[in-house]
N, C-alpha and C positions, 0 to 999 in steps of 0.2 A: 504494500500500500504506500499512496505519496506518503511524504511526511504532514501535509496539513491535512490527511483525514487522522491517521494517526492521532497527531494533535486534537483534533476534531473528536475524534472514537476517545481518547484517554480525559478529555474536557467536559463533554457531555452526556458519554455514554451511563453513569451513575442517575444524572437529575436527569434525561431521559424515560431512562427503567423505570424509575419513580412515577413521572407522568403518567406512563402507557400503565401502568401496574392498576394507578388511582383510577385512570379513566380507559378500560381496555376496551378497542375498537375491532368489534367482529366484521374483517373485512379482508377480502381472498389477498387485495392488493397488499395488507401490512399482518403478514402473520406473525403472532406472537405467542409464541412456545414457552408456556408456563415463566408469561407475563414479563419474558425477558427482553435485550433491546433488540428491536426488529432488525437482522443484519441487513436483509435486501433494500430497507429503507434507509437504512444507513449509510448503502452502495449509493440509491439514489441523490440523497442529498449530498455525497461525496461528489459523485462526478457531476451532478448539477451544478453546485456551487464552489465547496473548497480547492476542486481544482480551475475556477474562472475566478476567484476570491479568498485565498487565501486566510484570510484574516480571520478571528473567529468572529461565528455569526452573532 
């Protein structure tokens, strides 16, 4: 992985979990396997943004 999803996965992925955990969304596009953080969503928002943006979000 770049280094700013890295950064990105090591920053958010904890208050993520938390979110998804409080508010879990039954939906095929974001699976969440015993409430954990959604990797594929994860990928998305990696290549969508941290690699056109750097910075955190």
């Amino acid at each position: 992985m770049p280094n700013a999803c890295l950064e990105l996965w090591n920053g958010y992925s904890h208050r993520i979990t938390i979110i998804f955990s409080r508010f879990p969304i039954p939906d095929s596009r974001f699976p969440i396997p015993d409430s954990r953080f959604p990797i594929p969503y994860f990928l998305l928002v990696c290549g969508s943004k941290a690699s056109l943006k750097p910075s955190p979000i």
